[in-house]
N, CA and C atoms of all chains as a GROMACS GRO file, in nm:
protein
  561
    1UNK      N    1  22.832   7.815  -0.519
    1UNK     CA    2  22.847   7.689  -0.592
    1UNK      C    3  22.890   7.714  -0.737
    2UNK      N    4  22.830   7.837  -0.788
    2UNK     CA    5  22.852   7.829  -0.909
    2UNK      C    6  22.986   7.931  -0.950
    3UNK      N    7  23.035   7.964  -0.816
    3UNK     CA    8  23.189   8.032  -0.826
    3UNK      C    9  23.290   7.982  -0.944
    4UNK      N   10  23.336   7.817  -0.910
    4UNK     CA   11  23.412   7.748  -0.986
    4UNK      C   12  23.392   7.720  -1.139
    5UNK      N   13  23.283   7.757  -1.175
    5UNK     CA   14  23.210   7.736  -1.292
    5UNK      C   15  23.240   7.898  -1.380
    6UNK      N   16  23.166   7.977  -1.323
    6UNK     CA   17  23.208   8.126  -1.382
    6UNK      C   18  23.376   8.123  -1.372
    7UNK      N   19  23.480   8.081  -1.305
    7UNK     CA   20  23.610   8.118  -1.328
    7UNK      C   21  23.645   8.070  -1.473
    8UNK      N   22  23.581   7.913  -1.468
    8UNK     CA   23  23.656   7.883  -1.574
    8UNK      C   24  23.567   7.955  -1.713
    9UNK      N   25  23.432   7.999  -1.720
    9UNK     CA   26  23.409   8.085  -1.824
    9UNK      C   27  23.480   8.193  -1.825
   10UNK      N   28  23.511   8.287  -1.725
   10UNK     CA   29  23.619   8.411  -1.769
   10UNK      C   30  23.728   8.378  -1.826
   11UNK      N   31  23.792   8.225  -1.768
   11UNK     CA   32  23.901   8.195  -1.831
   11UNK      C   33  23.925   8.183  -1.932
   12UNK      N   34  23.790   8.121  -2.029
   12UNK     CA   35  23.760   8.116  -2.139
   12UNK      C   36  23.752   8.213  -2.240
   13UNK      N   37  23.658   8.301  -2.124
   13UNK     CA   38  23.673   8.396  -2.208
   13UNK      C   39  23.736   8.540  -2.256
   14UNK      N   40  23.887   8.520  -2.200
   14UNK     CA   41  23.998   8.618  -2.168
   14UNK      C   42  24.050   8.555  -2.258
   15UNK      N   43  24.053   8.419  -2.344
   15UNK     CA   44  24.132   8.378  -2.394
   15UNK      C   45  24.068   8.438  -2.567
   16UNK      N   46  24.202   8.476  -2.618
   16UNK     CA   47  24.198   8.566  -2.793
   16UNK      C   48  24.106   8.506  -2.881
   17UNK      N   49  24.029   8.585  -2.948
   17UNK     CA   50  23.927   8.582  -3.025
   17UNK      C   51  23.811   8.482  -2.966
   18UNK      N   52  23.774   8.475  -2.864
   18UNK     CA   53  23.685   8.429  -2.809
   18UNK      C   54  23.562   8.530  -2.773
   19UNK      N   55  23.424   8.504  -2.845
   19UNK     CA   56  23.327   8.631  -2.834
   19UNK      C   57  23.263   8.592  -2.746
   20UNK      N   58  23.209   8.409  -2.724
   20UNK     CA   59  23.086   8.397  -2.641
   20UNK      C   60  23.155   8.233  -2.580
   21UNK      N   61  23.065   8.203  -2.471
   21UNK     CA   62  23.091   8.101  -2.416
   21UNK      C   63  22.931   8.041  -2.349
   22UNK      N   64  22.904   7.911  -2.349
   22UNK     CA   65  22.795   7.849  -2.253
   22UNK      C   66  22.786   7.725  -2.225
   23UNK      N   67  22.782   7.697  -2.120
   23UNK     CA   68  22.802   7.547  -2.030
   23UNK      C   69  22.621   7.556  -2.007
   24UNK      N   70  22.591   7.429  -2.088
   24UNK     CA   71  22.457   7.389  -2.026
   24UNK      C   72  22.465   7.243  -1.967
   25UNK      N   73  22.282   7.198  -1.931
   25UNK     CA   74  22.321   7.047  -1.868
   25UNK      C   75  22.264   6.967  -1.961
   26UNK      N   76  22.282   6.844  -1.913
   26UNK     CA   77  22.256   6.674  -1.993
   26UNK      C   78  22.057   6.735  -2.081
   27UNK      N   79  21.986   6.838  -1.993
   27UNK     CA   80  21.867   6.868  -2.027
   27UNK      C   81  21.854   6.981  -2.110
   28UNK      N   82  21.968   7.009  -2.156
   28UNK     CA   83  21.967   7.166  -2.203
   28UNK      C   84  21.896   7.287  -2.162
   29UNK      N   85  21.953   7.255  -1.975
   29UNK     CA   86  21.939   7.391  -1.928
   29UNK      C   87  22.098   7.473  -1.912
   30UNK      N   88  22.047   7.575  -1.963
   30UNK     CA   89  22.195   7.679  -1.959
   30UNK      C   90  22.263   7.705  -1.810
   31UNK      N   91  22.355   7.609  -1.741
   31UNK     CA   92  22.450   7.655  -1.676
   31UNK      C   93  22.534   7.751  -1.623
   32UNK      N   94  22.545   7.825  -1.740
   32UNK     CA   95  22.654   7.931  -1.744
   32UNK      C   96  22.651   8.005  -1.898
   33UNK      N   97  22.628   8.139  -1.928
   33UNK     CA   98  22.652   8.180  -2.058
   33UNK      C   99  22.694   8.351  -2.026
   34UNK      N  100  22.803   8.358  -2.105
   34UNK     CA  101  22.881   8.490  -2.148
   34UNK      C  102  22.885   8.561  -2.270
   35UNK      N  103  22.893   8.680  -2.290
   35UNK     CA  104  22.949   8.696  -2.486
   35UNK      C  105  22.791   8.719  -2.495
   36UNK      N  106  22.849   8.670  -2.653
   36UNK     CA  107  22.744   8.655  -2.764
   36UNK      C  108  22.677   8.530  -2.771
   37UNK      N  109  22.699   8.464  -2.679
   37UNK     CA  110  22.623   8.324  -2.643
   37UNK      C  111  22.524   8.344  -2.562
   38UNK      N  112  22.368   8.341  -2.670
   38UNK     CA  113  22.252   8.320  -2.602
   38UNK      C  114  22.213   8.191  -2.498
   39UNK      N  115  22.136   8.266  -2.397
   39UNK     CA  116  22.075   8.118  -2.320
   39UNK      C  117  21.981   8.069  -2.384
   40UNK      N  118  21.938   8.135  -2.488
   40UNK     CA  119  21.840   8.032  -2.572
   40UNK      C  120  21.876   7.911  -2.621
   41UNK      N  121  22.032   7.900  -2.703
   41UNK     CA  122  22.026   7.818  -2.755
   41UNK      C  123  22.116   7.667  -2.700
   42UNK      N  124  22.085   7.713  -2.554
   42UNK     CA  125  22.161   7.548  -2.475
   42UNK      C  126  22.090   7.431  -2.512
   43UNK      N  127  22.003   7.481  -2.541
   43UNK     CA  128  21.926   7.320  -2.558
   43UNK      C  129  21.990   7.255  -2.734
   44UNK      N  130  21.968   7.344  -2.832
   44UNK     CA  131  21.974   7.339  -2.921
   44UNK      C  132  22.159   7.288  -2.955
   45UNK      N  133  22.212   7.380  -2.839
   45UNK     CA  134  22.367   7.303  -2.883
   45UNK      C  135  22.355   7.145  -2.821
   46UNK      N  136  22.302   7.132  -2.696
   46UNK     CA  137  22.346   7.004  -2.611
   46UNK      C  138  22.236   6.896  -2.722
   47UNK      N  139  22.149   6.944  -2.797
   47UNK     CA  140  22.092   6.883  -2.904
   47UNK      C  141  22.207   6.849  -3.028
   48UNK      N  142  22.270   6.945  -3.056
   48UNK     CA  143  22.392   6.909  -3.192
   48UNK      C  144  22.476   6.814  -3.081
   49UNK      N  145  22.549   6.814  -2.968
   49UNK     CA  146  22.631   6.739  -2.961
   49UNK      C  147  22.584   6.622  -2.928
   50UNK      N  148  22.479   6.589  -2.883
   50UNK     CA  149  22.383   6.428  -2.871
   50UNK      C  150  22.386   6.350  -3.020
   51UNK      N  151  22.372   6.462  -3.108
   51UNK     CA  152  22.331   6.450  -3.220
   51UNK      C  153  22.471   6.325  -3.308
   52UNK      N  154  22.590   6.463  -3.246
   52UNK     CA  155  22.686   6.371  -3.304
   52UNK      C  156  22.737   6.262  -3.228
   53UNK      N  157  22.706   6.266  -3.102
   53UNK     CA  158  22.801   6.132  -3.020
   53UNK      C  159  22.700   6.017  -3.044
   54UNK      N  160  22.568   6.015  -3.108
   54UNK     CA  161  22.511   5.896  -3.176
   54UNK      C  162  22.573   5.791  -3.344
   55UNK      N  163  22.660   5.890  -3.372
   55UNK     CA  164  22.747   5.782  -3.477
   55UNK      C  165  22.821   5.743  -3.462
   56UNK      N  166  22.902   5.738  -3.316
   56UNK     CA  167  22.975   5.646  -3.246
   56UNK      C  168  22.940   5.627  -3.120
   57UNK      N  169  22.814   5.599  -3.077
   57UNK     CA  170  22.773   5.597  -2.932
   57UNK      C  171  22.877   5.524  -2.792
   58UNK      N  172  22.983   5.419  -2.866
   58UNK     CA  173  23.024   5.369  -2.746
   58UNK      C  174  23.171   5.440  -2.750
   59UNK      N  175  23.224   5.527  -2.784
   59UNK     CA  176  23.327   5.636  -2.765
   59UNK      C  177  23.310   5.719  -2.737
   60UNK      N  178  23.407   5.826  -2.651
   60UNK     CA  179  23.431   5.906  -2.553
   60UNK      C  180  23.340   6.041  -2.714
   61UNK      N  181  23.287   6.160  -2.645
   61UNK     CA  182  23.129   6.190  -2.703
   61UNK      C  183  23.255   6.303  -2.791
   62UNK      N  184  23.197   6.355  -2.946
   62UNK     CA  185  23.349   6.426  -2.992
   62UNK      C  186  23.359   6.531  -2.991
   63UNK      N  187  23.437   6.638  -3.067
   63UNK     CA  188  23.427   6.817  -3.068
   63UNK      C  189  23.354   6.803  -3.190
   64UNK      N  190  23.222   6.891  -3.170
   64UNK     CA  191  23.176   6.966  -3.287
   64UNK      C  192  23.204   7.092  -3.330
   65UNK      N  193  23.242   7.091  -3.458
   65UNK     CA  194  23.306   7.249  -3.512
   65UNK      C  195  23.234   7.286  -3.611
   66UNK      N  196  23.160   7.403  -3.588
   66UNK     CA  197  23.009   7.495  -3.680
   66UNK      C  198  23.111   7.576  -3.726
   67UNK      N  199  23.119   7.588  -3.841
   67UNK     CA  200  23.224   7.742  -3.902
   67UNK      C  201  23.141   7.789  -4.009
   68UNK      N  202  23.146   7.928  -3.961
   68UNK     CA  203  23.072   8.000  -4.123
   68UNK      C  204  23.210   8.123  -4.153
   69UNK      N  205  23.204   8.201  -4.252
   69UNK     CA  206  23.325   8.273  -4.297
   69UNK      C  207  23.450   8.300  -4.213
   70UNK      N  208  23.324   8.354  -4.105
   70UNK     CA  209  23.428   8.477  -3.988
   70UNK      C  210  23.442   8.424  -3.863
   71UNK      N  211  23.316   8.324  -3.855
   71UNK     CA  212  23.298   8.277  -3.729
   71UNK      C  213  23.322   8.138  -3.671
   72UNK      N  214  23.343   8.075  -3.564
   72UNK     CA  215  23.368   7.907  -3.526
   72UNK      C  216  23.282   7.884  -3.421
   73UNK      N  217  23.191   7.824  -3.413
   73UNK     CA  218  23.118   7.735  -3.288
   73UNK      C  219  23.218   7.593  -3.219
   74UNK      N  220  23.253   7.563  -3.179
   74UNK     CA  221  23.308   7.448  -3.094
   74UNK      C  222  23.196   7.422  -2.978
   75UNK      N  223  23.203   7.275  -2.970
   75UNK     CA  224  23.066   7.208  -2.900
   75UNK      C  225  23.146   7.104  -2.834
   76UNK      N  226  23.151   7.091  -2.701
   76UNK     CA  227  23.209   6.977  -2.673
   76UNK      C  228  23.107   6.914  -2.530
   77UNK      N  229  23.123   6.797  -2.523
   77UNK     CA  230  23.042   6.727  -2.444
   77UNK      C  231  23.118   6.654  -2.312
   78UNK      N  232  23.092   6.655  -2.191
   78UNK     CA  233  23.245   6.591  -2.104
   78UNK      C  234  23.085   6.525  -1.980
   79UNK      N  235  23.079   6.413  -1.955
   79UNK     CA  236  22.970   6.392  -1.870
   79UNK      C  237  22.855   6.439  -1.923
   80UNK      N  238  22.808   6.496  -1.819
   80UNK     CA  239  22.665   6.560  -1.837
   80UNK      C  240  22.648   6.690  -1.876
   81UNK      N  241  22.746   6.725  -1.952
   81UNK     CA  242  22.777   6.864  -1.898
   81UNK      C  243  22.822   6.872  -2.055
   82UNK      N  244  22.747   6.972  -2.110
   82UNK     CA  245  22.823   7.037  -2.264
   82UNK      C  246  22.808   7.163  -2.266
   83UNK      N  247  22.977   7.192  -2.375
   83UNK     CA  248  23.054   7.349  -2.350
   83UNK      C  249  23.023   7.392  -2.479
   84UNK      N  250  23.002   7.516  -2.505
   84UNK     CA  251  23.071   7.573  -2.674
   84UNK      C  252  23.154   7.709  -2.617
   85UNK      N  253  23.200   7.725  -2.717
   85UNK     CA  254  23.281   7.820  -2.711
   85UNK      C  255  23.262   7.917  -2.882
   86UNK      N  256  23.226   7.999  -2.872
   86UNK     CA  257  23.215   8.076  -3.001
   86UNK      C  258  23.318   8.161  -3.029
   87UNK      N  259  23.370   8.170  -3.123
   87UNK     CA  260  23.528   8.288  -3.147
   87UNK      C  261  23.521   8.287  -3.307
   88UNK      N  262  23.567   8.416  -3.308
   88UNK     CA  263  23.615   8.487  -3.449
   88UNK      C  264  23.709   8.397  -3.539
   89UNK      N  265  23.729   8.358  -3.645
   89UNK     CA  266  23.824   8.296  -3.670
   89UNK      C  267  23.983   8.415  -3.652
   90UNK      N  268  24.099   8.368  -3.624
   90UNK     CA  269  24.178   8.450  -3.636
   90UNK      C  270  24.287   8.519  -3.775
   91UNK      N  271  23.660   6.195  -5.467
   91UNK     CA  272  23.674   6.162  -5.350
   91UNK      C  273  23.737   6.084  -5.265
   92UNK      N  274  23.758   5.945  -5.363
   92UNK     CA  275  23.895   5.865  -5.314
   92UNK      C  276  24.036   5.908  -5.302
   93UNK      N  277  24.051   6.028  -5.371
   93UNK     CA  278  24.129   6.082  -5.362
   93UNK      C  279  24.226   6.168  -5.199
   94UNK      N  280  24.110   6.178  -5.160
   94UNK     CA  281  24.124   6.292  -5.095
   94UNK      C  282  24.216   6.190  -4.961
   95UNK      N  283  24.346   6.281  -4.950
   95UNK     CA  284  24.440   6.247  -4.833
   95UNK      C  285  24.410   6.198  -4.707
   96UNK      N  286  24.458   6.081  -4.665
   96UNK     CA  287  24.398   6.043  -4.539
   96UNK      C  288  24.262   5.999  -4.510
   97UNK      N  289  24.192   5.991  -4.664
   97UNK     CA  290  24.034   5.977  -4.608
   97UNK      C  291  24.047   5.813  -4.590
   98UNK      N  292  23.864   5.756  -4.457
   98UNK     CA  293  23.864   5.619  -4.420
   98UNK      C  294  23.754   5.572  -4.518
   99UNK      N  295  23.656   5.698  -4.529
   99UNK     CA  296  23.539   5.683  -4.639
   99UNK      C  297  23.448   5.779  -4.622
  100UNK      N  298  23.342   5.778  -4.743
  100UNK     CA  299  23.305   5.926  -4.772
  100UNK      C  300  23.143   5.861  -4.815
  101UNK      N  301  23.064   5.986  -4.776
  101UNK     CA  302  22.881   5.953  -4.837
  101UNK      C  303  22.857   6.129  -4.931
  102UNK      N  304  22.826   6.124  -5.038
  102UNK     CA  305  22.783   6.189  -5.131
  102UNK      C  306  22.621   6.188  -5.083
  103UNK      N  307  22.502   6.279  -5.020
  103UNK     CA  308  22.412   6.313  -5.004
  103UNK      C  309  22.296   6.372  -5.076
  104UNK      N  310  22.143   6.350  -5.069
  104UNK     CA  311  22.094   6.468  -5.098
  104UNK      C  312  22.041   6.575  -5.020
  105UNK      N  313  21.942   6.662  -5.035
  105UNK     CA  314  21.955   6.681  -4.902
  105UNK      C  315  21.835   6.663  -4.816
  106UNK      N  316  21.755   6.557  -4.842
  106UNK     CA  317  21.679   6.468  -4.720
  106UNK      C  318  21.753   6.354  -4.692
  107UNK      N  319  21.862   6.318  -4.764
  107UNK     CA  320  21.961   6.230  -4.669
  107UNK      C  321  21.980   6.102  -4.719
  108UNK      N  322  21.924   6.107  -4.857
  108UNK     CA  323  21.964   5.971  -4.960
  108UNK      C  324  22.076   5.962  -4.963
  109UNK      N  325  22.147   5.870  -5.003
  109UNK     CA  326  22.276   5.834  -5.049
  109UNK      C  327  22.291   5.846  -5.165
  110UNK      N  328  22.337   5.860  -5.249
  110UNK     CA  329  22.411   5.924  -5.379
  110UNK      C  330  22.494   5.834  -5.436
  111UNK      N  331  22.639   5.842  -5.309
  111UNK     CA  332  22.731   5.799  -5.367
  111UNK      C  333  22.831   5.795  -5.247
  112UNK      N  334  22.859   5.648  -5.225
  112UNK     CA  335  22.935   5.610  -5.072
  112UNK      C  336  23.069   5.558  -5.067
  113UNK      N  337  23.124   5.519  -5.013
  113UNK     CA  338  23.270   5.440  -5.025
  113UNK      C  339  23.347   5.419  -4.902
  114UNK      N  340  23.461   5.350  -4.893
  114UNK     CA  341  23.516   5.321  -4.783
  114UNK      C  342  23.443   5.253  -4.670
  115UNK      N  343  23.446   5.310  -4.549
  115UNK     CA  344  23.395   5.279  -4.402
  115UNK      C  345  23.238   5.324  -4.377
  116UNK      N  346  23.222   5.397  -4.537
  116UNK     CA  347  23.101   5.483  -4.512
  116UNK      C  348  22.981   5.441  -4.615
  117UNK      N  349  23.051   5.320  -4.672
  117UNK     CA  350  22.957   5.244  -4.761
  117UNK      C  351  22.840   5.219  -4.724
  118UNK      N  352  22.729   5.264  -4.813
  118UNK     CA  353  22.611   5.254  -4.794
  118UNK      C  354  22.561   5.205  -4.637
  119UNK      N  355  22.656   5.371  -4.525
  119UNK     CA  356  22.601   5.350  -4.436
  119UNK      C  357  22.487   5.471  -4.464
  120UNK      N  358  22.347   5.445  -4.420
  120UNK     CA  359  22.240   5.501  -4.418
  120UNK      C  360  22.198   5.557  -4.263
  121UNK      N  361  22.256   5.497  -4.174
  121UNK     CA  362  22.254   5.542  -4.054
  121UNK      C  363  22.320   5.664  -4.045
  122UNK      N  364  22.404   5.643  -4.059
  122UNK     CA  365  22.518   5.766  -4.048
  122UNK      C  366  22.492   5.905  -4.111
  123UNK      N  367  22.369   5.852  -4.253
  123UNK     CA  368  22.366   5.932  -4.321
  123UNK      C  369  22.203   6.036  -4.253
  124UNK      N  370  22.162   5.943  -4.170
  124UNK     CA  371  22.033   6.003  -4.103
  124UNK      C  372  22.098   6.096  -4.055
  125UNK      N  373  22.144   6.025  -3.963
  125UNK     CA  374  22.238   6.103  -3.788
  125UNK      C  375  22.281   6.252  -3.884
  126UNK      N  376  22.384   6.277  -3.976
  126UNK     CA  377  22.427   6.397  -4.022
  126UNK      C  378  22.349   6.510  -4.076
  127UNK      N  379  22.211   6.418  -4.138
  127UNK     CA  380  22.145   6.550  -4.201
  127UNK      C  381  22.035   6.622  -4.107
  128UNK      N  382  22.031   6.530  -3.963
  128UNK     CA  383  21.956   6.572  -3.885
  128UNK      C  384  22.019   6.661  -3.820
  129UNK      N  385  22.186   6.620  -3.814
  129UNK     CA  386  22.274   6.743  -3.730
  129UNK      C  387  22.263   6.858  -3.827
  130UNK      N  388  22.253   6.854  -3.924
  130UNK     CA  389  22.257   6.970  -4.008
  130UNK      C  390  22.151   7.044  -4.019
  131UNK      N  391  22.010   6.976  -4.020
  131UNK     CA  392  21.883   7.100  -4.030
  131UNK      C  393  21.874   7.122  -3.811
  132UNK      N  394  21.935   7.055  -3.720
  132UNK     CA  395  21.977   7.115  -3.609
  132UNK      C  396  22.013   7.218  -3.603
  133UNK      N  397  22.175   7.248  -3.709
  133UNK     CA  398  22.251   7.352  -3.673
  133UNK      C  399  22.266   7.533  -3.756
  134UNK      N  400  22.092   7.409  -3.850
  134UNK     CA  401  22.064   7.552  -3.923
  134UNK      C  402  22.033   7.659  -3.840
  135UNK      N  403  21.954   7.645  -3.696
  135UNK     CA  404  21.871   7.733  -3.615
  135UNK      C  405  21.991   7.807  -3.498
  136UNK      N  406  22.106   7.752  -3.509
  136UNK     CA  407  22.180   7.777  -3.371
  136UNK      C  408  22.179   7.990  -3.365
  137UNK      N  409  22.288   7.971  -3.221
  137UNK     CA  410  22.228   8.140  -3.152
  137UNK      C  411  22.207   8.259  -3.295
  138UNK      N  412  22.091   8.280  -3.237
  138UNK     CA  413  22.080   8.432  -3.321
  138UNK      C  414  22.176   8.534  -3.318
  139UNK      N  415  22.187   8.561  -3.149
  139UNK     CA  416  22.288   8.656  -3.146
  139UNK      C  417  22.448   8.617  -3.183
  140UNK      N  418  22.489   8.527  -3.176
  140UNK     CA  419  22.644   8.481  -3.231
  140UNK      C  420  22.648   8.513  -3.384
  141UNK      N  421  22.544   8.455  -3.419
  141UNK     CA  422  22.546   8.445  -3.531
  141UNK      C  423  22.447   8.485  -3.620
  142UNK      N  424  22.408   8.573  -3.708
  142UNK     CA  425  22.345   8.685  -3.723
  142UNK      C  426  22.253   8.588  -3.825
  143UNK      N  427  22.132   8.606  -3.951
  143UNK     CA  428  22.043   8.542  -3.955
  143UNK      C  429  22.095   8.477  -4.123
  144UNK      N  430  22.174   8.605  -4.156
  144UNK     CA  431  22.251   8.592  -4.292
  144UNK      C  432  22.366   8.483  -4.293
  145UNK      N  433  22.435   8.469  -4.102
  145UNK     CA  434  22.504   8.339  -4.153
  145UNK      C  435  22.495   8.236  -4.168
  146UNK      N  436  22.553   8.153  -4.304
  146UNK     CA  437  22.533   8.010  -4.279
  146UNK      C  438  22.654   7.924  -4.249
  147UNK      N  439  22.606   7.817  -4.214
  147UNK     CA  440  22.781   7.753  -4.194
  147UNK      C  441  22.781   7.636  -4.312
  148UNK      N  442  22.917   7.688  -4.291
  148UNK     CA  443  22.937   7.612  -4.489
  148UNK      C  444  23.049   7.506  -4.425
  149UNK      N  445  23.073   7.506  -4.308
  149UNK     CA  446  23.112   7.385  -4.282
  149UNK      C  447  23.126   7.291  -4.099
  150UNK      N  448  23.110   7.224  -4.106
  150UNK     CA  449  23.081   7.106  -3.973
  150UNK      C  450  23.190   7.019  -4.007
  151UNK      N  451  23.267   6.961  -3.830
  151UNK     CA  452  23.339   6.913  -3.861
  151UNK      C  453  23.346   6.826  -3.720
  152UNK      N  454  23.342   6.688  -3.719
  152UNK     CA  455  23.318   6.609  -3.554
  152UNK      C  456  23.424   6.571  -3.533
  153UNK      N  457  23.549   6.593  -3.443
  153UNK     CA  458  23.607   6.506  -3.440
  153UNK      C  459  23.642   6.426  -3.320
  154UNK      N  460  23.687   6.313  -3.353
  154UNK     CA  461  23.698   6.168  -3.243
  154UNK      C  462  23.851   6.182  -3.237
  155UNK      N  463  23.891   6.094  -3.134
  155UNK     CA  464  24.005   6.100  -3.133
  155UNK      C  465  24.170   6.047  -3.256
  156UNK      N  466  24.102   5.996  -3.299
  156UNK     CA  467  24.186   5.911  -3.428
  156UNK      C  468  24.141   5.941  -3.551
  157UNK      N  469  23.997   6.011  -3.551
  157UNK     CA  470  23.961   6.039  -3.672
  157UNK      C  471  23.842   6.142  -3.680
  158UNK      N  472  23.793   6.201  -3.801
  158UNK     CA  473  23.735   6.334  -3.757
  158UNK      C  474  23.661   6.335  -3.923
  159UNK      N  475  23.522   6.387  -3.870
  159UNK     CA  476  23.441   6.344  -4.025
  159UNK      C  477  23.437   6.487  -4.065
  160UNK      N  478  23.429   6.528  -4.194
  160UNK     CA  479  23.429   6.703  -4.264
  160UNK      C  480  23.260   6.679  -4.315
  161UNK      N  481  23.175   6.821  -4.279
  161UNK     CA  482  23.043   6.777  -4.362
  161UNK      C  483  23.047   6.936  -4.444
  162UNK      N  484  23.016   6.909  -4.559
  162UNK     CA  485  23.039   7.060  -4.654
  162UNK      C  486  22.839   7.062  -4.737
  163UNK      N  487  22.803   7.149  -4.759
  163UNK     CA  488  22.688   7.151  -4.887
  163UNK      C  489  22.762   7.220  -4.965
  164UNK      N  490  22.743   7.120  -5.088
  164UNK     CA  491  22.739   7.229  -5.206
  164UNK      C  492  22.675   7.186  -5.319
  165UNK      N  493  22.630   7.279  -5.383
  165UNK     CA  494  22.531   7.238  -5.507
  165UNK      C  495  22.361   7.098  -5.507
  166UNK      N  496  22.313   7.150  -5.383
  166UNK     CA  497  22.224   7.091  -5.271
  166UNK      C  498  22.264   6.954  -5.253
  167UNK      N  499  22.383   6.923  -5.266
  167UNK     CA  500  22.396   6.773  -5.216
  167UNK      C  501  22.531   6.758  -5.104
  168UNK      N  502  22.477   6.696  -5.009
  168UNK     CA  503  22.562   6.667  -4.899
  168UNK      C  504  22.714   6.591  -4.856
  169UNK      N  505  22.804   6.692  -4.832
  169UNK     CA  506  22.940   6.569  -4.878
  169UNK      C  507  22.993   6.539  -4.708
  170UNK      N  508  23.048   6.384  -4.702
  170UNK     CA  509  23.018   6.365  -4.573
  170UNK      C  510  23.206   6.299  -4.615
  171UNK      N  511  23.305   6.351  -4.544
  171UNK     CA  512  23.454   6.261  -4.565
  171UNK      C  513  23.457   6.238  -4.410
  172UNK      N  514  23.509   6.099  -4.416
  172UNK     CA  515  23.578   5.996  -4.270
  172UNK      C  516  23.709   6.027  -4.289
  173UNK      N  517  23.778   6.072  -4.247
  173UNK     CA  518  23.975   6.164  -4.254
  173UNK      C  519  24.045   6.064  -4.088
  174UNK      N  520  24.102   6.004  -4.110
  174UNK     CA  521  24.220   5.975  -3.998
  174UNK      C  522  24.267   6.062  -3.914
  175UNK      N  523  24.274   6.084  -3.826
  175UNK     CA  524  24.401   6.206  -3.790
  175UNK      C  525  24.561   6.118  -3.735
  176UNK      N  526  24.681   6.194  -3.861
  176UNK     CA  527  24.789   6.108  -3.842
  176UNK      C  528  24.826   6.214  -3.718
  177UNK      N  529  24.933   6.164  -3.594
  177UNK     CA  530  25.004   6.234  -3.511
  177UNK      C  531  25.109   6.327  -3.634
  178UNK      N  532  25.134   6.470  -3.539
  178UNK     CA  533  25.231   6.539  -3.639
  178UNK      C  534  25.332   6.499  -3.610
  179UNK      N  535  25.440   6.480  -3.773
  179UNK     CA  536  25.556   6.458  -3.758
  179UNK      C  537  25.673   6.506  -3.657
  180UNK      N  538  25.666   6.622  -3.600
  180UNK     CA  539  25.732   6.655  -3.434
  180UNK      C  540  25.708   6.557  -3.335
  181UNK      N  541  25.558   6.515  -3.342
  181UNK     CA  542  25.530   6.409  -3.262
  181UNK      C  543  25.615   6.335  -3.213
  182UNK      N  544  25.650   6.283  -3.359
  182UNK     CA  545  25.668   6.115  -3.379
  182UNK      C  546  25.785   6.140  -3.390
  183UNK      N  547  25.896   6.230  -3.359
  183UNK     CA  548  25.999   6.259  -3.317
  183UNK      C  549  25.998   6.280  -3.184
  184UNK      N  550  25.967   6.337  -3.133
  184UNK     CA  551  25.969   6.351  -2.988
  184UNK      C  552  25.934   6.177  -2.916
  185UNK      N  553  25.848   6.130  -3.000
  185UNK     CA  554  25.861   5.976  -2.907
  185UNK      C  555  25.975   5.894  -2.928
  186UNK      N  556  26.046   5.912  -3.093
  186UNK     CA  557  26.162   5.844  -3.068
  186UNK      C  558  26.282   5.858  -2.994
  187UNK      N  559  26.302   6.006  -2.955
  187UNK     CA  560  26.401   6.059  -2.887
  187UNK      C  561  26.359   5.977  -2.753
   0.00000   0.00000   0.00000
């Protein structure tokens, strides 16, 4: 079942400057995690992106982007289902 | 801050989440201003291992489809800009063709 799910994380994460990847659920249980992406912190991302699709609750839920010097978090939410993707800046 | 290109409106913060100093679309919204500083002491804790204990993120950025908010700290007060996103000019060539 969870075949289709790991492809598209390798896919992800074959793709350049990409360190970590994790698909958790609507409960912030971790789904899927690769990289430098802890399963600790599914809850805590699917927490930031709740966080932000509450200042426009009746629009499609948005990308969150965490950047510190070197690094980029991307947070995205699609259903029940929220992604990040962590990468180096290039 | 009115200045700034493309912006819809902007909240000047402290950092428990007073308002300061607001404008545009973002006028003395106080909601908005909860929602952000809660995303922010959120995203103080994110992965250890990604991200080591020394980093901080000096910047957050949400974006919607038409428009996309920038959140920066600096000098402990919270800057919150509402920015449009225009289509790129290739775009808007390619639709007239």
């Amino acid at each position: 079942m969870e075949k289709e799910l790991d492809k598209v994380v390798e896919e992800i994460m074959s793709t350049p400057n990409v360190s970590g990847c994790l698909v958790a659920d609507h409960q912030g249980l971790c789904l899927a995690s690769k990289g430098t992406a802890h399963v600790d912190s599914a809850g805590l991302i699917v927490a930031i992106s709740e966080q932000a699709s509450k200042i426009q609750p009746y629009v499609k839920p948005p990308t969150v982007c965490l950047e510190t010097d070197d690094k980029i978090c991307l947070i995205q939410r699609h259903g029940t289902i929220t992604g990040a993707v962590f990468k180096q800046k290039a | 801050m009115e200045k700034i290109p493309d912006q819809l409106g902007y909240l000047i913060l402290t950092e428990d989440g007073a308002v300061l100093e607001s404008g545009g679309e973002l006028e003395n919204d106080e909601r908005v201003a909860i929602i952000i500083t809660d995303l922010i002491s959120l995203s103080n804790s994110i992965d250890p291992v990604a991200f080591g204990p020394e980093e901080k993120f000096k910047k957050i950025s949400i974006t919607y489809d038409d428009h996309w908010f920038v959140i920066c700290i600096s000098n402990k007060k919270i800057y919150v800009v509402k920015r449009s996103i225009q289509s790129s000019p290739s775009e808007s060539i390619a639709v007239n063709v």
